[in-house]
Chimera marker file (.cmm) of the C-alpha trace (Angstrom):
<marker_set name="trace">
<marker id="1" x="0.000" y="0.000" z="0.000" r="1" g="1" b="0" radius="0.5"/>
<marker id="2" x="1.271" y="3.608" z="-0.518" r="1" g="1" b="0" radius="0.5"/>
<marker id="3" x="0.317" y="6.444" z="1.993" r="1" g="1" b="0" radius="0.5"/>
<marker id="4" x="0.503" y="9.141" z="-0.856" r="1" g="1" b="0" radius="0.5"/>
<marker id="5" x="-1.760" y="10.735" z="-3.360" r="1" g="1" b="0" radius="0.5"/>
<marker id="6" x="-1.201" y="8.847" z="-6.664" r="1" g="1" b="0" radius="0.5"/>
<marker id="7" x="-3.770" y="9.577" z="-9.238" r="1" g="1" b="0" radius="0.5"/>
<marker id="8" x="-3.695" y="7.540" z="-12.248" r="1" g="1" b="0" radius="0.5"/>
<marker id="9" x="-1.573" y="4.941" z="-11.541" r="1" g="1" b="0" radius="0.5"/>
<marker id="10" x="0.133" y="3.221" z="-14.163" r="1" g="1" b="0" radius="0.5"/>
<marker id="11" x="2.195" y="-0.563" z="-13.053" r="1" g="1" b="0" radius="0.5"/>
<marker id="12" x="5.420" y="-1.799" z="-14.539" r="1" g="1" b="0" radius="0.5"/>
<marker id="13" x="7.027" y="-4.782" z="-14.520" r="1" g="1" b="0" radius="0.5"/>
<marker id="14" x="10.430" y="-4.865" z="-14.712" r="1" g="1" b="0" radius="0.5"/>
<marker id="15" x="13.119" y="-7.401" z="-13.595" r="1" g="1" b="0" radius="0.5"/>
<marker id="16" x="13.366" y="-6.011" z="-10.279" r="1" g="1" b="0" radius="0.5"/>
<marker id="17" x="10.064" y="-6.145" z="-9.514" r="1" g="1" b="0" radius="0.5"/>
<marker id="18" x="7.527" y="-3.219" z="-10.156" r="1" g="1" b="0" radius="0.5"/>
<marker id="19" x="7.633" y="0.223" z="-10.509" r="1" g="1" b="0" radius="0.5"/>
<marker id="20" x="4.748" y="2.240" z="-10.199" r="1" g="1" b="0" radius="0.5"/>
<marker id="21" x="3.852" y="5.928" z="-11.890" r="1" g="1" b="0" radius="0.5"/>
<marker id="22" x="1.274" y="8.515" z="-11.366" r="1" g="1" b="0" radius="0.5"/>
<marker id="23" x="0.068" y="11.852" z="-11.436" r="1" g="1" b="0" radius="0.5"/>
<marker id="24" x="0.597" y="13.846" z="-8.186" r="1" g="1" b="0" radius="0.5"/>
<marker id="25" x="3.293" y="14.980" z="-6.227" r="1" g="1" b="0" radius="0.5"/>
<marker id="26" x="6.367" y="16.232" z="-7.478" r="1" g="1" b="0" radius="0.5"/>
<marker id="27" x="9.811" y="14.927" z="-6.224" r="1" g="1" b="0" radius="0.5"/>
<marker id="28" x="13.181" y="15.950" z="-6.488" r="1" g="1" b="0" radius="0.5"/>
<marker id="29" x="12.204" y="18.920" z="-9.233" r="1" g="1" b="0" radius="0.5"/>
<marker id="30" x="10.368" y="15.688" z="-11.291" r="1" g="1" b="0" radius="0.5"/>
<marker id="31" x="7.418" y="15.322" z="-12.435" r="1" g="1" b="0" radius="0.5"/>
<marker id="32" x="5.467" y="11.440" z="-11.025" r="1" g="1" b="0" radius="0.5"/>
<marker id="33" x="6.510" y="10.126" z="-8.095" r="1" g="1" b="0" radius="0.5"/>
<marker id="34" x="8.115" y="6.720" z="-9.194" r="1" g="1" b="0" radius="0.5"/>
<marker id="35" x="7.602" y="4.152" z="-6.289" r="1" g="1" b="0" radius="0.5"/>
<marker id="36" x="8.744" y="0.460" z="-6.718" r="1" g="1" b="0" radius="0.5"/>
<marker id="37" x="7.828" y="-3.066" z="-4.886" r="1" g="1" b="0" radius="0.5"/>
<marker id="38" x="9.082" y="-6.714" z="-5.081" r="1" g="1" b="0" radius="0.5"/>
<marker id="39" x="5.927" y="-7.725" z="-4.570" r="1" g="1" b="0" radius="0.5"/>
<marker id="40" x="3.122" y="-5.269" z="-5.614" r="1" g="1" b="0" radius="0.5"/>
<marker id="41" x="1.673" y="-4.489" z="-1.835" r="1" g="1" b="0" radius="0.5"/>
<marker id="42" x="4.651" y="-3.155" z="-0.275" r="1" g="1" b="0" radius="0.5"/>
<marker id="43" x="5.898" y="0.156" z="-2.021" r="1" g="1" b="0" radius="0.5"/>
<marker id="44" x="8.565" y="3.099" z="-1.753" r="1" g="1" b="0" radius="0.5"/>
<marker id="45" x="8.966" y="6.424" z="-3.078" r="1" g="1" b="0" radius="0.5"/>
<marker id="46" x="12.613" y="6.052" z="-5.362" r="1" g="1" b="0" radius="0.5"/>
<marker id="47" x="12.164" y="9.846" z="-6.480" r="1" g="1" b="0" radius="0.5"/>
<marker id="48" x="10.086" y="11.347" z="-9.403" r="1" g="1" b="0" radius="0.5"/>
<marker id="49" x="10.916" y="10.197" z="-13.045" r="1" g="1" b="0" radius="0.5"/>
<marker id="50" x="10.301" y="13.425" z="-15.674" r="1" g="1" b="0" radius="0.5"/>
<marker id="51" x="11.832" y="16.263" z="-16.116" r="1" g="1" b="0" radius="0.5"/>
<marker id="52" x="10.081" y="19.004" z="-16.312" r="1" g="1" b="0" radius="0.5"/>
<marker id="53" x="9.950" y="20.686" z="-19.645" r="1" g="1" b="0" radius="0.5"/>
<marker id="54" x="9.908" y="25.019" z="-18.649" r="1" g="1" b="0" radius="0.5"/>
<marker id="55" x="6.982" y="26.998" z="-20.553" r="1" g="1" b="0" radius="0.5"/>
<marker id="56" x="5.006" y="23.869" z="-21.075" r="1" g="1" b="0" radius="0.5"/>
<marker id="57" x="2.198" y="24.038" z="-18.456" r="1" g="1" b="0" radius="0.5"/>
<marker id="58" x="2.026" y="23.360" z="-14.392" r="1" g="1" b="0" radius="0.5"/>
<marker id="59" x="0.408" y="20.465" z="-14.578" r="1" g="1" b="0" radius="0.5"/>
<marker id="60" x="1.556" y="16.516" z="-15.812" r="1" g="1" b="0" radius="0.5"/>
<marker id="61" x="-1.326" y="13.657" z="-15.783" r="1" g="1" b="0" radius="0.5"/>
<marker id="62" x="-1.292" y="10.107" z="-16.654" r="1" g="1" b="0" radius="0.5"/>
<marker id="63" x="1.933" y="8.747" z="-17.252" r="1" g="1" b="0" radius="0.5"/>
<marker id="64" x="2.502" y="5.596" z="-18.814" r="1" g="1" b="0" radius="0.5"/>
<marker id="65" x="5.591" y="3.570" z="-19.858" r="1" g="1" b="0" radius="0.5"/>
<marker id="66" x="6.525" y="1.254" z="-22.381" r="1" g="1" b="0" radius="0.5"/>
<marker id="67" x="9.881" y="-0.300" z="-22.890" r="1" g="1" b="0" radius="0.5"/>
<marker id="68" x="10.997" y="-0.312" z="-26.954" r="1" g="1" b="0" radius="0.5"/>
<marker id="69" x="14.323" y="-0.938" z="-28.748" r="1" g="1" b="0" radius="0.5"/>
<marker id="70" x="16.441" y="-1.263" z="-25.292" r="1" g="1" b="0" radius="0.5"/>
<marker id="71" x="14.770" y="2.160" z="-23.983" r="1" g="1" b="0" radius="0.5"/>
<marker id="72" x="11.782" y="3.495" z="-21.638" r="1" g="1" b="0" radius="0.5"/>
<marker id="73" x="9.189" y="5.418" z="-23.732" r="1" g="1" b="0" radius="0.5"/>
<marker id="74" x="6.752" y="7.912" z="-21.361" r="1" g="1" b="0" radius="0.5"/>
<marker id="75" x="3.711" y="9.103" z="-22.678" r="1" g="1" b="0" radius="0.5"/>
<marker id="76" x="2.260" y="11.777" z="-20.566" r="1" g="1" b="0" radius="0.5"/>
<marker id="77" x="-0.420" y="15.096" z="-20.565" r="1" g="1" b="0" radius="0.5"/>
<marker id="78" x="1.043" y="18.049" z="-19.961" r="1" g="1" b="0" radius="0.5"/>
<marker id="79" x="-0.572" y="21.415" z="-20.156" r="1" g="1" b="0" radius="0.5"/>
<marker id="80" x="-2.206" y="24.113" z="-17.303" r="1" g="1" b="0" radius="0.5"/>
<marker id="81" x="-5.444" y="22.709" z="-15.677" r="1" g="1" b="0" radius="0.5"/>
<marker id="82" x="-7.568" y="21.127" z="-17.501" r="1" g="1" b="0" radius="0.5"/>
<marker id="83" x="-6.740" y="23.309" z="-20.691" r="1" g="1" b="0" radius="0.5"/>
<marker id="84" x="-4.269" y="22.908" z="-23.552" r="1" g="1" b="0" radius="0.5"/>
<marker id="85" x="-2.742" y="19.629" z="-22.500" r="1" g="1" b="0" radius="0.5"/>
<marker id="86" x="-0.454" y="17.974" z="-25.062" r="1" g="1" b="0" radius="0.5"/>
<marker id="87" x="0.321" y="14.557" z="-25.091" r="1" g="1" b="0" radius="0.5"/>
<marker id="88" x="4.323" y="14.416" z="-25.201" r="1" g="1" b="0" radius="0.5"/>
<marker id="89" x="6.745" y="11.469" z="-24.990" r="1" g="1" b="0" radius="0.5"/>
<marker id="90" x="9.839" y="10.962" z="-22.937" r="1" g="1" b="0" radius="0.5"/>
<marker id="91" x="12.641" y="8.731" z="-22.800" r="1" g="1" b="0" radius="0.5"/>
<marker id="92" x="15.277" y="7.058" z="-20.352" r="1" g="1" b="0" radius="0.5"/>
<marker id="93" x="17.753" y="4.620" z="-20.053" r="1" g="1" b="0" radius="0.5"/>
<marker id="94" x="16.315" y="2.814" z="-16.843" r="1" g="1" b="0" radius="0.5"/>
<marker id="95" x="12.785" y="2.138" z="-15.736" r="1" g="1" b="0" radius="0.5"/>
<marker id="96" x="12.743" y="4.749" z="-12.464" r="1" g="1" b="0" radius="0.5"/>
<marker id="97" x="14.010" y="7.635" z="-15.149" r="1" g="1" b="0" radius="0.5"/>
<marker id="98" x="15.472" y="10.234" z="-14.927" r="1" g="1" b="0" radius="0.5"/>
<marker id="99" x="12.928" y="10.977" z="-18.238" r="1" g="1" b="0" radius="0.5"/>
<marker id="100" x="13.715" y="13.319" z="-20.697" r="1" g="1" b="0" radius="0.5"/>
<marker id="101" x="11.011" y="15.124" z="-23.361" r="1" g="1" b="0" radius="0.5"/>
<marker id="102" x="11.579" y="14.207" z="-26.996" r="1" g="1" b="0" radius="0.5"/>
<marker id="103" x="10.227" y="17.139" z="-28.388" r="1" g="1" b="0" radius="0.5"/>
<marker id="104" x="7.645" y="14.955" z="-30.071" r="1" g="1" b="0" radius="0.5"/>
<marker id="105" x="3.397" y="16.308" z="-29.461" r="1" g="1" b="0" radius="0.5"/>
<marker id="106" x="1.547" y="13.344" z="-29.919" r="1" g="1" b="0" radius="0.5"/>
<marker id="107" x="-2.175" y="13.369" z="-31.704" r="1" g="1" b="0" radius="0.5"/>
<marker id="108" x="-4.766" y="10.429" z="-31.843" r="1" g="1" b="0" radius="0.5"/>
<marker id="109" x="-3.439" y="7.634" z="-33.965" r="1" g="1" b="0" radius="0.5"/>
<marker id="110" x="0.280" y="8.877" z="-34.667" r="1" g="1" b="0" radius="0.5"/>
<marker id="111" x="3.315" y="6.533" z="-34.601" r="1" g="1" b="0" radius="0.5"/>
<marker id="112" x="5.488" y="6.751" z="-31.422" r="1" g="1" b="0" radius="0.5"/>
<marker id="113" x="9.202" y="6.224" z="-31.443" r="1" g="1" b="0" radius="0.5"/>
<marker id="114" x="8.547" y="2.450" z="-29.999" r="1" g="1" b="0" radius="0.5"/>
<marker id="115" x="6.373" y="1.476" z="-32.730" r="1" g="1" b="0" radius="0.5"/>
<marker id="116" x="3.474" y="1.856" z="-30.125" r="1" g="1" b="0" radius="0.5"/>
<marker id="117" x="0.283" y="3.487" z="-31.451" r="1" g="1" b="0" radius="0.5"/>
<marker id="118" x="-1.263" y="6.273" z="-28.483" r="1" g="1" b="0" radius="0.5"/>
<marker id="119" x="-4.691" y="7.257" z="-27.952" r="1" g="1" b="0" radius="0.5"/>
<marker id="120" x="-5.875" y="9.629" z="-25.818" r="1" g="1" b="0" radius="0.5"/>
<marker id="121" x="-8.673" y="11.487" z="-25.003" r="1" g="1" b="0" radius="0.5"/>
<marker id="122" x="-9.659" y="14.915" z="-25.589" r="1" g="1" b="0" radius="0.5"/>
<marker id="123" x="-11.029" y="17.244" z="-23.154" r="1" g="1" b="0" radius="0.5"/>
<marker id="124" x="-13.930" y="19.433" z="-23.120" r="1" g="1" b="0" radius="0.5"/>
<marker id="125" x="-11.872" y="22.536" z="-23.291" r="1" g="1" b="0" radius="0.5"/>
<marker id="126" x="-9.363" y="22.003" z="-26.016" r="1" g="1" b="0" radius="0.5"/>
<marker id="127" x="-5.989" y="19.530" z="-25.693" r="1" g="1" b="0" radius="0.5"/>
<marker id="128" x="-5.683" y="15.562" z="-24.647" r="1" g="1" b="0" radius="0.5"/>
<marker id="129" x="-5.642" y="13.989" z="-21.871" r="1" g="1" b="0" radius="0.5"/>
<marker id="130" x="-4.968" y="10.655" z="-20.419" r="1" g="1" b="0" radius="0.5"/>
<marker id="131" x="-2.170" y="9.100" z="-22.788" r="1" g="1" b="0" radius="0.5"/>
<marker id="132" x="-2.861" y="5.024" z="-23.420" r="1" g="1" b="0" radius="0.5"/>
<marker id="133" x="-0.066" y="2.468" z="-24.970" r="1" g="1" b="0" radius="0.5"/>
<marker id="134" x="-0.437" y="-0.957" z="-26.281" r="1" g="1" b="0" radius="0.5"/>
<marker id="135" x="1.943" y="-3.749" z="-26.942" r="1" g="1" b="0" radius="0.5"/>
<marker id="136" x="1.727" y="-7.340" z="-28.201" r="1" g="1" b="0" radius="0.5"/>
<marker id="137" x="4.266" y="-9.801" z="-28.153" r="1" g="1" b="0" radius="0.5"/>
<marker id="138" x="5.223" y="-9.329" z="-31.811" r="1" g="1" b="0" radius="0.5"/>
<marker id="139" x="6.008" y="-5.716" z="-30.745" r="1" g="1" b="0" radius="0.5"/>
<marker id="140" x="3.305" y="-3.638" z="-32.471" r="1" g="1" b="0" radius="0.5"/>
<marker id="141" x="-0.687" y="-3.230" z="-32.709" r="1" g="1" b="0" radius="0.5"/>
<marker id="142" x="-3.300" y="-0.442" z="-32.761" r="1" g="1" b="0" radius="0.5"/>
<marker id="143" x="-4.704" y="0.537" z="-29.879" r="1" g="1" b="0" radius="0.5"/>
<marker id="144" x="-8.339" y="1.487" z="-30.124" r="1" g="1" b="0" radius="0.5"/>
<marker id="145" x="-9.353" y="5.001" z="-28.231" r="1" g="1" b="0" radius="0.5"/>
<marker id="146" x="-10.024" y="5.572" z="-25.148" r="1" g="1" b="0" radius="0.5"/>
<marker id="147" x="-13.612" y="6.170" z="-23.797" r="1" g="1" b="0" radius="0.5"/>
<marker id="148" x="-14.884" y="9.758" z="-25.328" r="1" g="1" b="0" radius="0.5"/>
<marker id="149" x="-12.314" y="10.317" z="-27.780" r="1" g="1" b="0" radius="0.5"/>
<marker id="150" x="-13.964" y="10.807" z="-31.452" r="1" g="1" b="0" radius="0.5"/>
<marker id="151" x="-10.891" y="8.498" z="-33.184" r="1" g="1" b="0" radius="0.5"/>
<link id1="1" id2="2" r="1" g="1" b="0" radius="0.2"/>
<link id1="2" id2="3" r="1" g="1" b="0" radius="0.2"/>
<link id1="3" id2="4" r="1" g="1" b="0" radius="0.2"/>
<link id1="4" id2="5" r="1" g="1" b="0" radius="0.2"/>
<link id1="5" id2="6" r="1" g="1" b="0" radius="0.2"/>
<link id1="6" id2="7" r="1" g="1" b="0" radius="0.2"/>
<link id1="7" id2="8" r="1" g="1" b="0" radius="0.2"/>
<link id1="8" id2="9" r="1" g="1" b="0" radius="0.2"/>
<link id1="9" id2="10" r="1" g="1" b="0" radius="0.2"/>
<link id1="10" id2="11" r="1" g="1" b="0" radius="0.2"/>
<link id1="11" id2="12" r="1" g="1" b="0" radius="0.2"/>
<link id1="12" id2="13" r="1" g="1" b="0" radius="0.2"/>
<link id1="13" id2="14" r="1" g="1" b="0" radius="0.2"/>
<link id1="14" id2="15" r="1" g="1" b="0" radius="0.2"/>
<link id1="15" id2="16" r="1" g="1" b="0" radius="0.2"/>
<link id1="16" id2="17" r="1" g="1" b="0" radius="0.2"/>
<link id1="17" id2="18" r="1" g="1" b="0" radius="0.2"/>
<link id1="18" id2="19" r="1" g="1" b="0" radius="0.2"/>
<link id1="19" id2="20" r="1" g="1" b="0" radius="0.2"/>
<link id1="20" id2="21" r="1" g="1" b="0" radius="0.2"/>
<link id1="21" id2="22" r="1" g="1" b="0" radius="0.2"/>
<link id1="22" id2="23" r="1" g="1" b="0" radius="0.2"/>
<link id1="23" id2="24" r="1" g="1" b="0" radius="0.2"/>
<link id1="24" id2="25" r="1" g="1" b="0" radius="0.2"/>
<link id1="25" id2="26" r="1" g="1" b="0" radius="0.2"/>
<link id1="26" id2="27" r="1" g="1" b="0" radius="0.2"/>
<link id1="27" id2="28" r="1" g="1" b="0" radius="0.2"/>
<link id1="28" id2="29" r="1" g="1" b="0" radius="0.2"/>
<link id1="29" id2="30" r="1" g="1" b="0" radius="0.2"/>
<link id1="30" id2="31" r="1" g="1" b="0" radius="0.2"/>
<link id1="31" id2="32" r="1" g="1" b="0" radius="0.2"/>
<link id1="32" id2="33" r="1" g="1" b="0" radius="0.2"/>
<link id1="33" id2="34" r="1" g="1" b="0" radius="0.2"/>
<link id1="34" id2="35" r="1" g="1" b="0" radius="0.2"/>
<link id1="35" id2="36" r="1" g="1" b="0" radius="0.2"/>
<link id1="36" id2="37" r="1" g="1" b="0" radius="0.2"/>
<link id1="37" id2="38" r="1" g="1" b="0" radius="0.2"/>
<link id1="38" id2="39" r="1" g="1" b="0" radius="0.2"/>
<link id1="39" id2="40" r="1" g="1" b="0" radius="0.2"/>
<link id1="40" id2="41" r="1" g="1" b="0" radius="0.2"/>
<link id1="41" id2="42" r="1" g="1" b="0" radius="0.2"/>
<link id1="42" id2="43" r="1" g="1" b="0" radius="0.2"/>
<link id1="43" id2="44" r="1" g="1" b="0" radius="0.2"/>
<link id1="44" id2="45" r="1" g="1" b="0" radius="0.2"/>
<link id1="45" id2="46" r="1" g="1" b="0" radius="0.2"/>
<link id1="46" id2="47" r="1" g="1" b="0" radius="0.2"/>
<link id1="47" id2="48" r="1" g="1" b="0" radius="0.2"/>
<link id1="48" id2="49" r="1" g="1" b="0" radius="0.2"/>
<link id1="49" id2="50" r="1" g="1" b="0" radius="0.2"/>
<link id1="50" id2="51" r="1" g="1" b="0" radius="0.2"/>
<link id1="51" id2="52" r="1" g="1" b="0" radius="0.2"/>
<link id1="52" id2="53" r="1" g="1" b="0" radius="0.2"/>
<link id1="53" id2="54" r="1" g="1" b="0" radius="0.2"/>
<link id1="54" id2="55" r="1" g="1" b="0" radius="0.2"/>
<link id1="55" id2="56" r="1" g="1" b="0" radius="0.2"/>
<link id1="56" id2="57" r="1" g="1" b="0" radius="0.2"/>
<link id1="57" id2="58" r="1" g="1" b="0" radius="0.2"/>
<link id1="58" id2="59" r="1" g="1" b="0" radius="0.2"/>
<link id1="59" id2="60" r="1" g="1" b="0" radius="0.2"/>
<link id1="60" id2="61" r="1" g="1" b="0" radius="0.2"/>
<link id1="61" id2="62" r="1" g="1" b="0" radius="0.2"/>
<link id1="62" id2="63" r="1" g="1" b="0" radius="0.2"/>
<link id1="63" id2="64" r="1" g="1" b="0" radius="0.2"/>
<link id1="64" id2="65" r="1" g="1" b="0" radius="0.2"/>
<link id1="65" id2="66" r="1" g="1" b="0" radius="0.2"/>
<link id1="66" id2="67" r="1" g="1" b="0" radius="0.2"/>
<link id1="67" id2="68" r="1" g="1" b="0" radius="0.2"/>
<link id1="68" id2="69" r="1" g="1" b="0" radius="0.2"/>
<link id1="69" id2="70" r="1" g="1" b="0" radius="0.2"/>
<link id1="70" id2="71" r="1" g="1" b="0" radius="0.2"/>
<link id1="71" id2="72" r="1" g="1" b="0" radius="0.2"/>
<link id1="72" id2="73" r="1" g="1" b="0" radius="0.2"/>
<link id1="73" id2="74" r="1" g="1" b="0" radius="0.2"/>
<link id1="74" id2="75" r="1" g="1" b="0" radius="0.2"/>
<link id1="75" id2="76" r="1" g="1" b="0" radius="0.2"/>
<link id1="76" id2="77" r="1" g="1" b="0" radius="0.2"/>
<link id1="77" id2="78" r="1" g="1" b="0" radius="0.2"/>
<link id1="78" id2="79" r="1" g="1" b="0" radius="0.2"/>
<link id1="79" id2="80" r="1" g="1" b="0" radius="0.2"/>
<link id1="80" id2="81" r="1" g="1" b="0" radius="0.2"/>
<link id1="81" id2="82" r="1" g="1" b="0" radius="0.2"/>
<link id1="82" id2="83" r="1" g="1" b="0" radius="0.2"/>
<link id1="83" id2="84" r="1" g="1" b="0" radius="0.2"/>
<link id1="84" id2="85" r="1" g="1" b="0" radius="0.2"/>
<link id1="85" id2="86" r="1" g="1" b="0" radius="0.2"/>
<link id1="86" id2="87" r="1" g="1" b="0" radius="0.2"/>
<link id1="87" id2="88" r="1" g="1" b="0" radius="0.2"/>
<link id1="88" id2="89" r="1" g="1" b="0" radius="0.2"/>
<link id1="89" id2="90" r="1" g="1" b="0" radius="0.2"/>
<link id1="90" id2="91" r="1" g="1" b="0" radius="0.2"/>
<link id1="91" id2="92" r="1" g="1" b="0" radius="0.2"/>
<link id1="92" id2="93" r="1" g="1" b="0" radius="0.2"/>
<link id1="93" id2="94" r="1" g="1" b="0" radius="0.2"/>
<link id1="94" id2="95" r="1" g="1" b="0" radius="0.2"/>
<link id1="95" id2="96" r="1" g="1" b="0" radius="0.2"/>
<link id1="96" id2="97" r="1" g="1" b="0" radius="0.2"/>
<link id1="97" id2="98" r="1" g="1" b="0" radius="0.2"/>
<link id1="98" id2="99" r="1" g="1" b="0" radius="0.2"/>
<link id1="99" id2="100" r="1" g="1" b="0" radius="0.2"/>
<link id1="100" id2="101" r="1" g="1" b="0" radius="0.2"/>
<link id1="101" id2="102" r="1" g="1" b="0" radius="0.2"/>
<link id1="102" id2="103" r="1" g="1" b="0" radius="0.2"/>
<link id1="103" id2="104" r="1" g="1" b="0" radius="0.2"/>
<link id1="104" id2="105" r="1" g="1" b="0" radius="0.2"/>
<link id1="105" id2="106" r="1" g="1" b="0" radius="0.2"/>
<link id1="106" id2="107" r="1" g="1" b="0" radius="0.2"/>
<link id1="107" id2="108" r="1" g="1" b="0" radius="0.2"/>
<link id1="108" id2="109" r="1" g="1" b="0" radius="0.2"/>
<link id1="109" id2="110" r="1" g="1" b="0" radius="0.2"/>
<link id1="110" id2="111" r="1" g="1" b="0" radius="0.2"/>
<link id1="111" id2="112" r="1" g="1" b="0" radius="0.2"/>
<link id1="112" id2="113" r="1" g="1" b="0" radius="0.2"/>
<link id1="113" id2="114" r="1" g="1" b="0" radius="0.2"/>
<link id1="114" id2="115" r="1" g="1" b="0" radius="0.2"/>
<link id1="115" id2="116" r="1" g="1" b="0" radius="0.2"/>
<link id1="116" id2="117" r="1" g="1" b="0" radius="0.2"/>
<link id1="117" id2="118" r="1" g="1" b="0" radius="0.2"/>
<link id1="118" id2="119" r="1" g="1" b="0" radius="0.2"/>
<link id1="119" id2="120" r="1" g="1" b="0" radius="0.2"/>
<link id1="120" id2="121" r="1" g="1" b="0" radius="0.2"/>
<link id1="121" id2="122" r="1" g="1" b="0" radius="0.2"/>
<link id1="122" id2="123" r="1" g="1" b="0" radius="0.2"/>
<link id1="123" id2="124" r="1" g="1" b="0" radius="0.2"/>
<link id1="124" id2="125" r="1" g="1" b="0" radius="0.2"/>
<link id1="125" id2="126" r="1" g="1" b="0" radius="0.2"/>
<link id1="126" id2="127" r="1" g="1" b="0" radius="0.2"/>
<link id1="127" id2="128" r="1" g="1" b="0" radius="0.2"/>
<link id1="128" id2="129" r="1" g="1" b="0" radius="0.2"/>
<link id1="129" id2="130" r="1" g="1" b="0" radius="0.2"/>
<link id1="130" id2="131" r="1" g="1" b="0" radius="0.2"/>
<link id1="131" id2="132" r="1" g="1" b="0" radius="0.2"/>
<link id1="132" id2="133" r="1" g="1" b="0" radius="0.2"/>
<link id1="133" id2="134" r="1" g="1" b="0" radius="0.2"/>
<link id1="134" id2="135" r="1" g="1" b="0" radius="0.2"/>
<link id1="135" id2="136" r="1" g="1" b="0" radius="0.2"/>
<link id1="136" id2="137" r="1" g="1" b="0" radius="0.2"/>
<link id1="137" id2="138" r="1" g="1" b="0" radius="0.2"/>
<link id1="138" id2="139" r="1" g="1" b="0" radius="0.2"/>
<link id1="139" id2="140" r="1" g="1" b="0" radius="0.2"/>
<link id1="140" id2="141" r="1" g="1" b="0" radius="0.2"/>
<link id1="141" id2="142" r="1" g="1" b="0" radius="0.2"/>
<link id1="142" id2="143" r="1" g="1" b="0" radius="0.2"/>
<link id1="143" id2="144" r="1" g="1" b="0" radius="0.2"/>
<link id1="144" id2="145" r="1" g="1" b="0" radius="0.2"/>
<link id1="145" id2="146" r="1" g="1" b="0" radius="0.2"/>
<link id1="146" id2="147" r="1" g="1" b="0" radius="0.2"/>
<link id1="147" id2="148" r="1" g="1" b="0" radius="0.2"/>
<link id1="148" id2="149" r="1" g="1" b="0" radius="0.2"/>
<link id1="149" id2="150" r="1" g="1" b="0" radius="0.2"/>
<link id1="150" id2="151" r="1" g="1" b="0" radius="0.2"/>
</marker_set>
């Protein structure tokens, strides 16, 4: 169980275990609080995994991770409130982060760097939210929407 506030929540498993993401609390200067557990009930805080890009927005939802071509892949909302929110990727070397923006603004149905196709769902006032990935064991499959989005 975690004490915190961890909205979203997105579960990874990795050889050592788990590592969990979600939206909330911002440690060391980083955006999610990354916790991780052996065994998925007990669980501690290792840091926060993105790094905040300046000028983007104040606020970072829904963070999920995929791991593609030896890397981590991050797909994340970022934007002010609940208006303008881009859905972004970022990479790192190791599960926990530190995660880095690519530059690249995702939009409903475009190709990510690890052959993963996002969805995500718009909100009422303009931008996405809510980033989702899919994988299959041959490495690559649409996803279909997420509820309320008009792809």
């Amino acid at each position: 169980m975690h004490d915190g506030y961890l909205a979203d929540p997105f579960v990874l498993r990795t050889d050592d275990g788990y590592v969990a993401f979600g939206t909330g609390r911002t440690v060391d200067g980083r955006a999610f609080e990354v916790l991780r557990s052996d065994d998925l009930v007990h669980w501690r805080s290792v840091g926060g995994a993105l790094e905040q890009v300046p000028g983007l927005g104040t606020d970072y939802w829904a963070p999920e991770v995929a791991h593609a071509e030896g890397r981590w892949w991050m797909y994340y909302s970022a934007g002010t409130g609940d208006v303008g929110h881009q859905v972004r990727v970022a990479v790192a070397d190791d599960p926990v982060g530190p995660y880095r923006d690519t530059g690249h603004v995702l939009t409903e149905g475009s190709a990510s760097p690890s052959t993963r196709t996002p969805s995500a769902t718009p909100t009422a006032t303009g931008g996405c939210s809510s980033p989702a990935t899919c994988s299959t064991p041959s490495g690559s499959a649409p996803c279909s929407p997420s509820p309320g989005s008009t792809a």
